[in-house]
N, C-alpha and C positions, 0 to 999 in steps of 0.2 A: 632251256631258257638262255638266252644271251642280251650281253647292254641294251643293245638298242628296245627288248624288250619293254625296259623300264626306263627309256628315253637317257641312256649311258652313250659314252664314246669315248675311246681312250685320246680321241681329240681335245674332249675340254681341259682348263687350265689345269685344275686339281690331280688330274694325272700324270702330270708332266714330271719327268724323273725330277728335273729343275724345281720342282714345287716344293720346298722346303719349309716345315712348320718349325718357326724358332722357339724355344723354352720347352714344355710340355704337351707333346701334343693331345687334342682330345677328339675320342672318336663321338663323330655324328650319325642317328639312326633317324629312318622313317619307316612311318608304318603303313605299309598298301594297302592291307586289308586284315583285319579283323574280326573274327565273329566266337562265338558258343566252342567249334570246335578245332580253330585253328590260326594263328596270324601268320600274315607274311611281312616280311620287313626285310628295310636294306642296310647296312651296316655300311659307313666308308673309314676309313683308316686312315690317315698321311702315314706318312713315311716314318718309323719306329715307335706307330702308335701301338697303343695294346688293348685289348681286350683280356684281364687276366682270368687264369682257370677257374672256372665253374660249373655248375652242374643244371642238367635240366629235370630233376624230378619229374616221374610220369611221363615223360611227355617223346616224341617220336618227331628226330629235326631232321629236313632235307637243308643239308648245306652247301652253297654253290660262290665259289671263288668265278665272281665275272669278269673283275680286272685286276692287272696288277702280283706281284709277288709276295707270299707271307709265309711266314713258318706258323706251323699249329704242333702242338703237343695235346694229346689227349690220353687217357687212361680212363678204363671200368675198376670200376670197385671190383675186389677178391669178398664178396657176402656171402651169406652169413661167417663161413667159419675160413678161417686161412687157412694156409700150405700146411702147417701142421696140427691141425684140428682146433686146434683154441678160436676162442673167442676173440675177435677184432676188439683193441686198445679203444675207449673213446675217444680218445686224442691223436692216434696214429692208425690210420685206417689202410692198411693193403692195398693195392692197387696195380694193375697190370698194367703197361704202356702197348699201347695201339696205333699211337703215329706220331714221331718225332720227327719231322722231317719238313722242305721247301717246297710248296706247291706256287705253278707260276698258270695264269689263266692265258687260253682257256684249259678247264680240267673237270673231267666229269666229278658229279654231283657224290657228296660225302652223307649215308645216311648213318643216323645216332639213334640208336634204341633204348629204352628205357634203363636196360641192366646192359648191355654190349654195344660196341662200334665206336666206343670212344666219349659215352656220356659228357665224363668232364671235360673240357677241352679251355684253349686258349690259344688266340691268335697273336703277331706280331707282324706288323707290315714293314716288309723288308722295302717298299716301292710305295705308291699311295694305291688303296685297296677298294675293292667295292665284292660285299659278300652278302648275298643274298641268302635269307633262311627263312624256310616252311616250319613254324613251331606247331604240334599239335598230340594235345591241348595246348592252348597257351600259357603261360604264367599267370596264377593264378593266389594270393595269399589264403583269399577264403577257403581256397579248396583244395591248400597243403601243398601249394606247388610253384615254393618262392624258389628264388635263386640265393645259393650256397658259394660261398668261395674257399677256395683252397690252395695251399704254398706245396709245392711238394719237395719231398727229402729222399736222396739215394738210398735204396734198400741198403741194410744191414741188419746182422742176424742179431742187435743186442737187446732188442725187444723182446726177446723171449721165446723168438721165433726158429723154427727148425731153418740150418742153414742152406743156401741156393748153391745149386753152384752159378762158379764166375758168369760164364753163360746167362744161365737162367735169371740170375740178380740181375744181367741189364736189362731186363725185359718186365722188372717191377719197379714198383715206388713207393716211398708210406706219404700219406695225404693227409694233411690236419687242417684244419677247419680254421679260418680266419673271419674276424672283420672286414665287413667291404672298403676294399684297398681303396686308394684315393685315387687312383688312375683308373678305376671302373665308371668314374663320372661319364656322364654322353651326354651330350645337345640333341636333342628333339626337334626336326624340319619338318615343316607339312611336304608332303609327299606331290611332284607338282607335273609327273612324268604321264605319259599315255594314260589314259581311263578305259581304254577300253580292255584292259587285262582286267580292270574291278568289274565292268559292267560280265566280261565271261565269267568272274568268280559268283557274283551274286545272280 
């Protein structure tokens, strides 16, 4: 997949480093296609927009950075039991880090599996962003598969937890469960690009 797929270009205005959103910015999604077993949709970012960390229950995402620079952090839950056999805290849940790092488009496609590859994640657009992602299934509340959000906290062993070494601690995190932050809000656009990617989906 690339922009022009979905009738993108890092010509239009919105992508111009110059394109500066003043106060808070908020990010806008559309949705290309939807059905039973799967949506596609396009996420855009301005420039220090955020999508904060969350999780996709059940569900198996292809995600694809098409324009633009962003940091993601994501991490898999450490389930059922942690590092040293106990039971996960309700409130402070283990978590392994999977990708802290600067992704700049174009860049191959990031896949997220239900329990591995980075479930929870969270974007931050260093540039203005366009990020395209295959959810499936989709979000779903009837059928247990809303979206979660999460703050996460540098490991440390006071939890009760057998200790890491140095090493191995930068490579986890404890994750607790929040309220949907207020910068999770999004604008919803009808989708106004090529149709002929919906007419090959359906």
């Amino acid at each position: 997949m690339k922009p022009e797929d979905v009738g993108l270009s890092s010509e239009l205005p919105f992508f111009k480093p110059t394109n500066m959103v003043k106060g808070n910015p908020r990010v806008t999604y559309t949705t290309i296609y939807k059905c039973d077993n799967f949506s596609l949709c396009l996420f855009f970012l301005p420039a220090t927009g955020v999508i904060p960390l969350h999780n996709h229950p059940g569900m198996t995402v292809f995600s694809k950075l098409l324009l633009g620079t962003m940091h993601i952090k994501s991490y898999d839950l450490v389930d059922p039991i942690n590092l040293d056999g106990s039971v996960p805290s309700s409130q402070l849940r283990l978590a392994k880090l999977k990708a802290d790092r600067v992704f700049e488009a174009p860049c191959d496609t990031s896949v997220l599996y239900p329990t591995t590859g980075g479930n929870i994640h969270a974007f931050t657009a260093i540039t203005p962003c366009a990020v395209l992602d295959v959810i499936g299934p989709p979000y779903s509340k009837e059928d247990g598969r809303d979206c979660s959000y999460y703050k996460d906290h540098p490991y440390t062993a006071s939890n009760g937890e057998a200790a890491l070494t140095t090493e191995d601690s930068d490579s986890y995190g404890w994750l607790e469960e929040i309220e949907m932050p207020e910068n999770s809000q999004m604008d919803g656009i009808e989708y106004l690009g090529p149709q002929d990617m919906i007419s090959n989906l359906v």
